[in-house]
C-alpha positions in Angstrom: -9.8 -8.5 0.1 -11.1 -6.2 -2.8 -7.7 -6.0 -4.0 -7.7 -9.3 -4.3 -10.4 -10.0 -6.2 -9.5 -6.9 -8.8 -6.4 -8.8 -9.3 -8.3 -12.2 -9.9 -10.4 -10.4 -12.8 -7.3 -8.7 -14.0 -5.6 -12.2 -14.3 -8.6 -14.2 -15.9 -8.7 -11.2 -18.7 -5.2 -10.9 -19.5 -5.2 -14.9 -19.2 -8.1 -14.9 -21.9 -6.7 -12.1 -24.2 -3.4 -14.6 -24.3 -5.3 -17.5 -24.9 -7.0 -15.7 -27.9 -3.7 -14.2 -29.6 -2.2 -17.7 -29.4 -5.3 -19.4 -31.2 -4.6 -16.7 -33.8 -0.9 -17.3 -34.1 -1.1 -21.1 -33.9 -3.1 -20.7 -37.2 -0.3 -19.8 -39.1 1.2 -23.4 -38.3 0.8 -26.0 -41.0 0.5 -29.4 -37.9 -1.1 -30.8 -41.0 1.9 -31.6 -42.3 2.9 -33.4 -39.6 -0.1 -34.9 -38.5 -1.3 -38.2 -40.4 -4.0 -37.5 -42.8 -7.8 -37.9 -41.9 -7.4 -36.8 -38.2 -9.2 -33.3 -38.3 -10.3 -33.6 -35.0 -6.6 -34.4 -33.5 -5.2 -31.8 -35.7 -7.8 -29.5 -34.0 -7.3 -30.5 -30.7 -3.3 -30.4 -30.7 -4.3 -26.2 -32.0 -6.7 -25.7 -28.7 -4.2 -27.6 -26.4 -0.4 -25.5 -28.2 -3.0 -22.6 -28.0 -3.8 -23.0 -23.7 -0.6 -23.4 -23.3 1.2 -20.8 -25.3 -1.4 -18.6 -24.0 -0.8 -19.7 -20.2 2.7 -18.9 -20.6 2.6 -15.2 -22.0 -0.4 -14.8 -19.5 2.1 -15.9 -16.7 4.5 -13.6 -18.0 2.9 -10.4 -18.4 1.5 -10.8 -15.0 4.6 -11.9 -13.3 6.1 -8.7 -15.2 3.1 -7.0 -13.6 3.4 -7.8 -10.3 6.9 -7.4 -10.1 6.9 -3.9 -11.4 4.3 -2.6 -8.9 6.6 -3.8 -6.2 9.6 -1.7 -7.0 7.6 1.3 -5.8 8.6 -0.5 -2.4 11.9 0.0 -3.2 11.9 4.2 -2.8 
């Protein structure tokens, strides 16, 4: 059980961290181009919502990758 919960910590950080890098990248991304002018709080919104789920993904990944590489010990 106490594994568990390590892991659920470990997940909501990493999860987090990615969030944060991908709010930093997405700001390099001119979406005002290519959103209509005077919507600063859509423009905004479309950056927290590409951010979640830029974030999600390389937060799945790395802990997909993590997971998977503590179970090859299993396999020696």
């Amino acid at each position: 059980m106490f594994q568990l919960g390590v892991h659920a910590i470990i997940s909501i950080i990493i999860y987090l961290i990615a969030i944060g890098l991908a709010f930093q990248a997405m700001k390099a991304v001119q979406l005002n181009k290519i959103v209509r002018k005077g919507r600063v709080f859509e423009t905004q919104l479309l950056y927290l919502f590409g951010a979640i789920a830029l974030g999600f993904l390389v937060g799945n990944f790395v802990i997909t990758f993590i997971d998977t590489s503590m179970q090859l010990s299993n396999l020696f």
